[in-house]
Structures are given as structure tokens and as C-alpha cells.
NULOFI-493493 format. One line per field, with one value per residue (C-alpha): residue in three letters; residue number from 0; x, z, y. Coordinates in nm, 2 decimals, decimal comma. Example, Ala and Ser with C-alpha at 12.3 -4.5 7.8 and 13.67 -1.06 7.14 Angstrom:
// NULOFI-493493
sero <- [ALA;SER]
vexdo <- [0;1]
c1 <- [1,23;1,37]
c3 <- [0,78;0,71]
c2 <- [-0,45;-0,11]
END
This chain:
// NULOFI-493493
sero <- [UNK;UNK;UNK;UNK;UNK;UNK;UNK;UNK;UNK;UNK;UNK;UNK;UNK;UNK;UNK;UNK;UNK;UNK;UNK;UNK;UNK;UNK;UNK;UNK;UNK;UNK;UNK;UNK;UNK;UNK;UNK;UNK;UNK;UNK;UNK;UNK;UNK;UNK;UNK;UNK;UNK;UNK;UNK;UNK;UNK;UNK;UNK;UNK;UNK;UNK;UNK;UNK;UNK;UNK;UNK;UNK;UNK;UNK;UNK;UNK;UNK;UNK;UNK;UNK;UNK;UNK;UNK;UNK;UNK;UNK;UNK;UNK;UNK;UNK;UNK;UNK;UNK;UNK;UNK;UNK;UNK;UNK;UNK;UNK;UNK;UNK;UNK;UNK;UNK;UNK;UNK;UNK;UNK;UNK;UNK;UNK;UNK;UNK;UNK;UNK;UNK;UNK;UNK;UNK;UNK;UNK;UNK;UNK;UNK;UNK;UNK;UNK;UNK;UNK;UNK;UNK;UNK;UNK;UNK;UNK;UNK;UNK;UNK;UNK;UNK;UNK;UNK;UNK;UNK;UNK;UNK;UNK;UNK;UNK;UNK;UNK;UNK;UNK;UNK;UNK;UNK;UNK;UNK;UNK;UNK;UNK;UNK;UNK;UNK;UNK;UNK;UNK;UNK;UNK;UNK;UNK;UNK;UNK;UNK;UNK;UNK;UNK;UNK;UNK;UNK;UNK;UNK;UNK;UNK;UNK;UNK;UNK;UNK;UNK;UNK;UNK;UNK;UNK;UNK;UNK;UNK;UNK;UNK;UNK;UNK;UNK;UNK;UNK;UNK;UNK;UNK;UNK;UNK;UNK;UNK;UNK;UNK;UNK;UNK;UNK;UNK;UNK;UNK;UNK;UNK;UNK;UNK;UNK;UNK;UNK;UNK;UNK;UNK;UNK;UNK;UNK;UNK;UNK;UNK;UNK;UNK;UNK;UNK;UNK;UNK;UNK;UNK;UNK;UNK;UNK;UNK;UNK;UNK;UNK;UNK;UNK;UNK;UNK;UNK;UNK;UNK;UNK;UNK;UNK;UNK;UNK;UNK;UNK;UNK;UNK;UNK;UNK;UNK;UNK;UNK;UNK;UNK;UNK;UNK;UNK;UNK;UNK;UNK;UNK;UNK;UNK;UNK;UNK;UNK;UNK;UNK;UNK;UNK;UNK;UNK;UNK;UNK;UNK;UNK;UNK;UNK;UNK;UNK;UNK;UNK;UNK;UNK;UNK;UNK;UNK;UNK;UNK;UNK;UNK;UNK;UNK;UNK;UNK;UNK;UNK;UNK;UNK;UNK;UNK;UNK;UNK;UNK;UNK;UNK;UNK;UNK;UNK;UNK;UNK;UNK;UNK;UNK;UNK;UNK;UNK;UNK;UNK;UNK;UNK;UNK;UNK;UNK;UNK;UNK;UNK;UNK;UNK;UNK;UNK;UNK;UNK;UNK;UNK;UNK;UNK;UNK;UNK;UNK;UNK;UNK;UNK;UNK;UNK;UNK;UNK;UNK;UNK;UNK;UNK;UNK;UNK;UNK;UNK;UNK;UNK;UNK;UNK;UNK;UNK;UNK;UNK;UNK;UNK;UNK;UNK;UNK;UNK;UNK;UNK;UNK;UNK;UNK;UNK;UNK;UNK;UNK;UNK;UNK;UNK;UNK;UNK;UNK;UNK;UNK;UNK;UNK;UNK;UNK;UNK;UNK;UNK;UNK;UNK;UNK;UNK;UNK;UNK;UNK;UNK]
vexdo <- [0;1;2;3;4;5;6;7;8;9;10;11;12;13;14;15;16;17;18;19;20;21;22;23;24;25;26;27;28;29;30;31;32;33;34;35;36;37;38;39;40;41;42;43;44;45;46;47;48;49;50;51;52;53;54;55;56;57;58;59;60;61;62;63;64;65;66;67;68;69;70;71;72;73;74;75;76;77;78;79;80;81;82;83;84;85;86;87;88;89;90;91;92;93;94;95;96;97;98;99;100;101;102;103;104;105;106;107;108;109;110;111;112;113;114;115;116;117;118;119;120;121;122;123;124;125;126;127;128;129;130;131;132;133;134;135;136;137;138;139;140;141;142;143;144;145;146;147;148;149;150;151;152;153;154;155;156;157;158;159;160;161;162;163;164;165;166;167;168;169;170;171;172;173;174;175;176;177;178;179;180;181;182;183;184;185;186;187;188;189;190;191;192;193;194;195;196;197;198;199;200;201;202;203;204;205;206;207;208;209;210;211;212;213;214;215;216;217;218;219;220;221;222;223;224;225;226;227;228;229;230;231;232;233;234;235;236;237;238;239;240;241;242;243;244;245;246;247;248;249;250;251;252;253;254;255;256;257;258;259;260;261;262;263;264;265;266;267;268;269;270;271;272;273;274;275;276;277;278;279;280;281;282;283;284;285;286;287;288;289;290;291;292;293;294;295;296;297;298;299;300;301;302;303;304;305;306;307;308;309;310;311;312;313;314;315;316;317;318;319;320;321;322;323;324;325;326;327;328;329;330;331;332;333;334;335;336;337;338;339;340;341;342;343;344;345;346;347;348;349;350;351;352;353;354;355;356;357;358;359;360;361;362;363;364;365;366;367;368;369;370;371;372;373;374;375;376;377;378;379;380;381;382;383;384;385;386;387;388;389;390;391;392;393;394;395;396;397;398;399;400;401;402;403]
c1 <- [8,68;8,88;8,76;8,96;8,90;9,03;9,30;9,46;9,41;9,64;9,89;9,90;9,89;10,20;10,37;10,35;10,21;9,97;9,90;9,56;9,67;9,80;9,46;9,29;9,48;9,46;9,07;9,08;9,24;8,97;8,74;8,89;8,93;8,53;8,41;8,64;8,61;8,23;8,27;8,61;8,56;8,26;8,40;8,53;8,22;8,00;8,25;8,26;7,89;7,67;7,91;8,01;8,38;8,63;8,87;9,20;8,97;8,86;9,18;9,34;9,05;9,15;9,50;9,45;9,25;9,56;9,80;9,59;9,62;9,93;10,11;10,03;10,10;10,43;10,20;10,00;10,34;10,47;10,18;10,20;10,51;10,42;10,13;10,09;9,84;9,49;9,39;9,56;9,33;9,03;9,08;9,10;8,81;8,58;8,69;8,65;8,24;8,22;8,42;8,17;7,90;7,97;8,09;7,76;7,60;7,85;7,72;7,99;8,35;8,47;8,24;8,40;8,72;8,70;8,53;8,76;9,03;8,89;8,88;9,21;9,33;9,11;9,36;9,68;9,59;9,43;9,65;10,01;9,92;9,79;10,07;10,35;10,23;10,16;10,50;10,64;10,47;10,59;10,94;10,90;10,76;11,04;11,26;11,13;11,04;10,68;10,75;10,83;10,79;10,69;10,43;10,27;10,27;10,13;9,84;9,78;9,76;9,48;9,32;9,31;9,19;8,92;8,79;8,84;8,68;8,35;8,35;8,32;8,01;7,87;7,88;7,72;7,43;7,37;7,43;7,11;6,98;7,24;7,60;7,45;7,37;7,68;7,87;7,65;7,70;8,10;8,04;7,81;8,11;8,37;8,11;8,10;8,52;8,53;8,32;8,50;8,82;8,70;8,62;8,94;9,21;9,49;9,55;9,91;10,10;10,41;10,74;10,62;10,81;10,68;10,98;10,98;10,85;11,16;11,47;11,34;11,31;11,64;11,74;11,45;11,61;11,97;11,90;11,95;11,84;11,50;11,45;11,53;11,28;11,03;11,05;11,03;10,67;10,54;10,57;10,42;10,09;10,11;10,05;9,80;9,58;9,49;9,23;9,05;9,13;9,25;9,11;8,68;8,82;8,91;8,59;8,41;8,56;8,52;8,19;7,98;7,92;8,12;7,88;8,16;8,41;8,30;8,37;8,75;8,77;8,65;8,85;9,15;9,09;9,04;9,35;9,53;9,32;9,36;9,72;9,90;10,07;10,17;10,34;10,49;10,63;10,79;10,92;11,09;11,24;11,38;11,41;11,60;11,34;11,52;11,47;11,08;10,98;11,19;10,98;10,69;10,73;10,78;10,49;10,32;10,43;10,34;10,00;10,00;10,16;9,84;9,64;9,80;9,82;9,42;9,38;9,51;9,33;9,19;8,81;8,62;8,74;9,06;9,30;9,12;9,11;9,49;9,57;9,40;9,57;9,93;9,91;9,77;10,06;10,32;10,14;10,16;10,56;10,59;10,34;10,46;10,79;10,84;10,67;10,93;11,20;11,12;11,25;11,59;11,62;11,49;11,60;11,52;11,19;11,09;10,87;10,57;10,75;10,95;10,62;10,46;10,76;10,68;10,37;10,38;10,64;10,50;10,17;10,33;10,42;10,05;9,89;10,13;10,12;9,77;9,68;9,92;9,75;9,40;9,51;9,67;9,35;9,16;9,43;9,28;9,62;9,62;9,46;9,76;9,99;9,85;9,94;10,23;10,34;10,20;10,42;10,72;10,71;10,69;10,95;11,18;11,16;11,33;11,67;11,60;11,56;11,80;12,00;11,96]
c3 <- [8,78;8,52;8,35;8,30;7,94;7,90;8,10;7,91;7,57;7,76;7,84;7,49;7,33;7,61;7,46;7,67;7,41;7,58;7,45;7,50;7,77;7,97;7,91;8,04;8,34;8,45;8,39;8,58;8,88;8,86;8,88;9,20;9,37;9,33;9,49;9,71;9,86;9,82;10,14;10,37;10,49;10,70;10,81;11,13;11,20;11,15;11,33;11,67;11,65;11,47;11,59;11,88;11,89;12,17;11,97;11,96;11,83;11,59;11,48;11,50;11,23;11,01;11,04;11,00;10,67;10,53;10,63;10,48;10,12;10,17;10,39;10,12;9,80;9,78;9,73;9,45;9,33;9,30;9,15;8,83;8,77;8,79;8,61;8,44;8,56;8,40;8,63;8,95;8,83;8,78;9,12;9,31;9,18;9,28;9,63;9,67;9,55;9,83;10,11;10,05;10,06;10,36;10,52;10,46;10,68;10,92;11,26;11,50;11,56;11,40;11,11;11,03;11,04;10,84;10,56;10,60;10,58;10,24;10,13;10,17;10,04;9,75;9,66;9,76;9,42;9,18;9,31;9,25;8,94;8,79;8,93;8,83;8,48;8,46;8,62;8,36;8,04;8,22;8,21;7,84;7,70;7,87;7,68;7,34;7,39;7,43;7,75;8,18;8,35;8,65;8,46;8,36;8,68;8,83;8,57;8,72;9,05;8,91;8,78;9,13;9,33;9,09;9,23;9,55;9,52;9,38;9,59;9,97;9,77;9,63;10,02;10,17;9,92;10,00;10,36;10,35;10,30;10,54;10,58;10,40;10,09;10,02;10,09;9,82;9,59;9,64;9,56;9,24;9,09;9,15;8,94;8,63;8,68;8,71;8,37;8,18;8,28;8,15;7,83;7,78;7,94;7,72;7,79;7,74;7,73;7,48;7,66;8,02;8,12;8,32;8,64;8,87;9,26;9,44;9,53;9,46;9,85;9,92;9,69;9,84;10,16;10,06;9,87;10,15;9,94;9,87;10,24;10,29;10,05;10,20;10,53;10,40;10,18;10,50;10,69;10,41;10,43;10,80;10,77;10,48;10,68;10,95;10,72;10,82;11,19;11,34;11,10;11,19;11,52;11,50;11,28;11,53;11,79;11,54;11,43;11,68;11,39;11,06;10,78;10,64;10,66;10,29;10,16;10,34;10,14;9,82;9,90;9,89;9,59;9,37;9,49;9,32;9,04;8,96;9,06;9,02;8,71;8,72;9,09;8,91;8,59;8,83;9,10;8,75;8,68;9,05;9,27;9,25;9,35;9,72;9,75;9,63;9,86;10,12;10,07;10,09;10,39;10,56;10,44;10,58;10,92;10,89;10,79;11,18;11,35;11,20;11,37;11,72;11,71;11,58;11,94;12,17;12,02;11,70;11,63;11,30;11,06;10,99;11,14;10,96;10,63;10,64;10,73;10,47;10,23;10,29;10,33;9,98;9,85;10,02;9,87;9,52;9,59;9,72;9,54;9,21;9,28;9,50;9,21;8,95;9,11;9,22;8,86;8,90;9,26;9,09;9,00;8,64;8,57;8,93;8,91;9,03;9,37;9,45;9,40;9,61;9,87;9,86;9,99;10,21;10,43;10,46;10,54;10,87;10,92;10,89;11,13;11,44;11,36;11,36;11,69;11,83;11,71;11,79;12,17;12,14;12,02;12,35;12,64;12,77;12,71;12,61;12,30;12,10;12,17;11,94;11,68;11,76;11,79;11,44;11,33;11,44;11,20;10,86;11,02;11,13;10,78;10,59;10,74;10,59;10,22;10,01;9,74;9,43]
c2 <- [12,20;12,09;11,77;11,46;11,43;11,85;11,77;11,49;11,68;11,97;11,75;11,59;12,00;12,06;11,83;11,50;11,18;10,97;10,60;10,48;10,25;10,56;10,75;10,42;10,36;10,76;10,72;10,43;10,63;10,88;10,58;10,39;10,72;10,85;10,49;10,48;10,85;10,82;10,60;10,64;11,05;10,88;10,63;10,70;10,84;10,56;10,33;10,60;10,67;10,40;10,09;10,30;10,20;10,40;10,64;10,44;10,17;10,37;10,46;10,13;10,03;10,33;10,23;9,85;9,98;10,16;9,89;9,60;9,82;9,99;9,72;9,42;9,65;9,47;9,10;9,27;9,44;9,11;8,96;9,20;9,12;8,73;8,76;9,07;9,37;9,25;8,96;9,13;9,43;9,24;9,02;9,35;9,50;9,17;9,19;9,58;9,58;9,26;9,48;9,76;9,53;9,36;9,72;9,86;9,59;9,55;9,62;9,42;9,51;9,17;9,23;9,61;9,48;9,16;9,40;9,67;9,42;9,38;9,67;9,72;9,41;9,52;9,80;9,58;9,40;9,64;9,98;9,83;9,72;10,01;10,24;10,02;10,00;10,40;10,46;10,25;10,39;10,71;10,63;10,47;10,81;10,99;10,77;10,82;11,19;11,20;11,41;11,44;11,10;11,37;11,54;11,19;11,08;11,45;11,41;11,06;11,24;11,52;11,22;11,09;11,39;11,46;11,15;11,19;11,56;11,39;11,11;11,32;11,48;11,23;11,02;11,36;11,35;10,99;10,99;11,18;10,81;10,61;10,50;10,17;10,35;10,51;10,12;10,02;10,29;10,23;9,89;9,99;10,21;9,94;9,70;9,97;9,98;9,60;9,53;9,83;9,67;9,34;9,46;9,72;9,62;9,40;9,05;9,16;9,47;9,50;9,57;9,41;9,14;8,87;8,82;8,51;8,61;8,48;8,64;9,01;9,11;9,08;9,33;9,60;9,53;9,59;9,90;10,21;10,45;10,33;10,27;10,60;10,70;10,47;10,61;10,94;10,87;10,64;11,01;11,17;10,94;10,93;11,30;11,27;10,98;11,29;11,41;11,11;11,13;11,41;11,66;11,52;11,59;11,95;11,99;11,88;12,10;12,46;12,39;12,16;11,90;11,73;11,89;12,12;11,80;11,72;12,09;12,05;11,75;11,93;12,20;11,98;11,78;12,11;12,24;11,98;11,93;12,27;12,33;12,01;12,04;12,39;12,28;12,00;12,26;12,46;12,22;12,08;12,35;12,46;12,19;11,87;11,56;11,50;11,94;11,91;11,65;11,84;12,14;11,93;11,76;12,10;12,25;11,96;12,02;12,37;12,27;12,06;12,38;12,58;12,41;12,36;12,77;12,80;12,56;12,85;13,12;13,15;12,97;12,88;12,70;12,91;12,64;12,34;12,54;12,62;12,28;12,16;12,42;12,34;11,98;11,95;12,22;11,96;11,64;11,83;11,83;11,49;11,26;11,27;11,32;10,96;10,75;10,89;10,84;10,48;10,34;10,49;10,26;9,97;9,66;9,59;9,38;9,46;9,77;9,62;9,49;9,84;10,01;9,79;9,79;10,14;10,13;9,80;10,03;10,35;10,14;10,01;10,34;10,48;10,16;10,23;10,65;10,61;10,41;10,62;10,96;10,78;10,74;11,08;11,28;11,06;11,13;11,44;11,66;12,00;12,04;12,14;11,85;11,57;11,83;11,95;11,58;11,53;11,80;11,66;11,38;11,50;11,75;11,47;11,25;11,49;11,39;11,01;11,15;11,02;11,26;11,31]
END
């Protein structure tokens, strides 16, 4: 695997500048994503299992989880702007380390939920923050030549899944202990991240521009385009929250048992830590950004059809394995290409707020898609229905992309 530190000094040789905040910020990406990933594959289940919640419960939780980060990005968003990243950042990390504490002792329905409510909150500060303040370094280094906005961005995202590819492994190894020990591992990274943070990150940032809260939502709901795009990325991470519900499922069902879960996550994460930036060089140089994340979004549904065949005939792992495959070849399309293009829909000084717009919407998105899915993967139907039906909606969200 390619190491963070080797990867940045690539980028820099290719000919994209980084400034030390932009190395700090993708490092700290890496960081969020190995505590966090250390804990949510096993999530679902611990909640079916050790709590022993019904299946649309459990999916409702996992969806409640996403919307309570991705549905409130647009508060931390705005916060950033108000306030500038550092405290938001700081904030965020204090209340993740206490939502994987509490998680880990959590043994009642109310109590999962109030710390997973956490959790995500957690994120809705410290997430919107860092990405707005990435995206726009991004654009300024575009700007002044020091190289893609998309490649920035697609490094951020190798930074990212190099996290989440040590995280799964590093939950597996400590599951051997108990779903407590991993919470309180997660929470032990997040204290390392919050004290580095402390120490590193500037009081204030040249060139960010502190906005007032009011009046911005007005413009985020006027703007079609950006809608469009929302609705478009909420599909997208509809489709990408599977690996945490539908795809235990159909591990389940191949092998008898979730052990080779953690490899499928692996599997994912090198894919993109490996192939992300020469998919982003050559999506540059072929595809417009609405045509990448069309092709994206396609191979996503292809991914869902893969697996609805493998459930009429074909056992193993085979289905699960190519699932995995091409949604993390459409992710590599989509993924970088939605948070570049956010600037040019955005109303100046309001980065933070689009960003997290971004991600409040798609999160409503992922909490009905996934109770739905959750009651969907429970109703007895033929096997191959909840993913055909999963299929059908990356496959219908191209129509909503806007053009450029």
C-alpha cells in the first residue's frame, strides 16, 4: 500500500504544490477515517446480535447515524464560515472520543442511539470543516498554478481510504477482545487527532473570510443546479452505505459467517488507494465532470445487478467481490468530482455551507433509502429484489445531474 507521506511527495514531483496546511488537513482525513472505520463495519453486527435489534431497526440506526453527520453537515458548514475551521474542528473531535465511549457501553436501544447520534454529530462539525477548507486551498492552487483542484481533492480521497483500509483491520484484530475494545480504541485515535489539532492547526487561516449565518439558505435552495447535484451525490452514498447493510448480508448468506467482511473492506480501500489518481488523470482528460460521475453512477448499479445475478446461481464470494469492485471504480469517478465542482455553484464566502448542504441532503437521502433497504433485506421476497431495487437508484439519479 502506498503510504500517505510517498503519496503526497508524488503529487508535489507531478506537479501539484501542497502548502503545509493541505498536507495537514489530508493527514487529518487519514486520521478521522482509521478511528472511525476501526468501529462502524461491526456495527450492525453488534446492534442485531449483542443488543439484538430487528433488521429495519438496525438499519434505521445505521441510517439515523449517517443522517445525524451527513444531515447536519450544513450546521457545521455554517459554523466554519462563522467561526473559522479550528474550534468547529476541535468541538467535533471532543464529542466523537465521548460517542465511542458511550457506544462501547451502550447496551439499550435508547443508549445506541443517543451515542450514535453523537457520533454523527461528531463528524457534522469536524467533516465540513476540513473539506471546505481542503476544497478551497484546492481551488486556490488551481488558481495560482500549483496544479488540478480534482487531483487535490482525489489525493484527499486516497488519504481517506487508506484509513478506512486500516481501520476494518485494525476493529478485526481487536474484536478478538470485544465490540467494547474497538469503541475505545476509536475513541483513543480521535484523542491523538484532537491534541495534534490543538497543537497544529492555525488560529487563522490567510484568505478565509469569516461570513454572517443568516440569509445563506435561501440562496442553496434557489440554486437548481446544486440540487440537482445533491440529489445526484445523496444516490451515490445511498449506494455506498450498502457496504454496511446489505453487503454483511450477502456475506452472510455466501459464506455462513462475516469474517471475510473485513478483507472486502480492505479490498475496497486499496483499490482506491492504489488507483485513485490515475482514475482521476484520465477522467480529466476524457470526461467532462456531469459524464464522469455519469459513468460512475452506472458502474454503481452494475455493481447491485452483480449481485442480484450471483443470487440465482452463482455462490462464494464472486458476487460480493465484484460488487465491491465496481462500486469503488464508480466512487473513484464520482467522489472527487462532486467536491470540485461545488465552488463553481457557490455563492462566494459560502463554501463551508454548500459543502455542508451537500451532505445535509444526500444524508436524508441515505436515512429513508436505508430503512427502506433494512425492511427490504427482512420481507422474505426473492432474494434478488432488494438488489435489483438498489440498482435502480444510482441508475435513476443520473437523469438529475446537472451539465457541465
Amino acid at each position: 500500500m502506498t503510504s500517505p507521506t510517498i503519496g503526497l511527495s508524488r503529487v508535489k514531483g507531478g506537479g501539484t504544490r501542497l502548502t503545509p496546511l493541505l498536507r495537514l488537513l489530508i493527514l487529518t482525513q487519514l486520521a478521522f477515517n482509521l478511528g472511525f472505520f476501526a468501529v462502524l463495519p461491526f456495527l450492525a453486527e453488534h446492534l442485531g446480535r449483542a443488543v439484538g435489534m430487528a433488521g429495519w431497526l438496525v438499519g434505521f440506526v445505521l441510517g439515523l447515524r449517517t443522517f445525524s453527520q451527513q444531515g447536519l453537515f450544513v450546521v457545521g458548514g455554517a459554523l466554519a464560515d462563522r467561526h473559522g475551521i479550528r474550534p468547529v474542528v476541535l468541538t467535533g473531535c471532543a464529542l466523537r472520543i465521548a460517542g465511542f465511549a458511550w457506544l462501547g457501553f451502550a447496551r439499550e436501544t435508547w443508549a445506541v442511539i443517543g451515542a450514535v447520534l453523537l457520533i454523527g454529530f461528531a463528524a457534522a462539525l469536524f467533516s465540513p470543516a476540513v473539506e471546505s477548507e481542503v476544497v478551497r486551498q484546492a481551488v486556490e492552487s488551481e488558481r495560482t498554478g500549483g496544479g488540478s483542484r480534482t487531483r487535490v481533492l482525489a489525493l484527499f480521497t486516497v488519504a481517506g481510504q487508506a484509513g478506512a483500509f486500516l481501520g476494518p483491520l485494525l476493529g478485526a484484530l481487536l474484536l478478538a477482545v470485544d465490540f467494547r475494545a474497538v469503541c475505545l480504541t476509536g475513541a483513543g485515535i480521535f484523542v491523538v487527532v484532537l491534541a495534534g489539532h490543538a497543537r497544529l492547526l492555525p488560529q487563522r487561516i490567510p484568505g478565509r473570510e469569516r461570513t454572517r449565518v443568516k440569509g445563506g439558505m435561501r440562496s442553496v435552495l434557489r440554486n437548481r443546479r446544486f440540487l440537482g447535484l445533491c440529489c445526484a451525490y445523496g444516490a451515490y452514498l445511498l449506494a455506498y452505505n450498502q457496504l454496511y447493510l446489505a453487503l454483511p448480508a450477502e456475506v452472510e448468506r455466501a459464506t455462513g459467517s462475516q469474517a471475510a467482511l473485513a478483507w472486502l473492506f480492505a479490498l475496497s480501500s486499496l483499490l482506491v488507494v492504489t488507483a485513485q489518481l490515475p482514475v482521476t488523470r484520465w477522467a480529466a482528460a476524457r470526461l467532462t465532470p456531469s459524464r464522469s460521475m455519469l459513468a460512475g453512477l452506472l458502474l454503481i448499479a452494475a455493481g447491485f445487478l452483480t449481485v442480484a445475478a450471483g443470487r440465482t446461481g452463482t455462490t462464494g464470494m464472486l458476487p460480493a467481490a465484484g460488487f465491491v469492485v465496481l462500486l469503488t471504480l464508480g466512487q473513484m469517478l464520482v467522489a472527487p468530482v462532486v467536491r470540485a465542482w461545488v465552488p463553481d455553484l457557490a455563492e462566494d464566502g459560502r463554501l463551508g455551507l454548500y459543502m455542508g448542504a451537500l451532505s445535509s441532503a444526500s444524508g436524508l437521502i441515505v436515512l429513508l433509502g436505508s430503512a427502506a433497504t433494512g425492511t427490504l433485506l427482512d420481507a422474505g421476497l426473492p432474494s434478488a429484489v432488494p438488489w435489483l431495487a438498489l440498482a435502480a437508484v444510482p441508475a435513476t439519479a443520473t437523469a438529475l445531474l446537472p451539465r457541465r
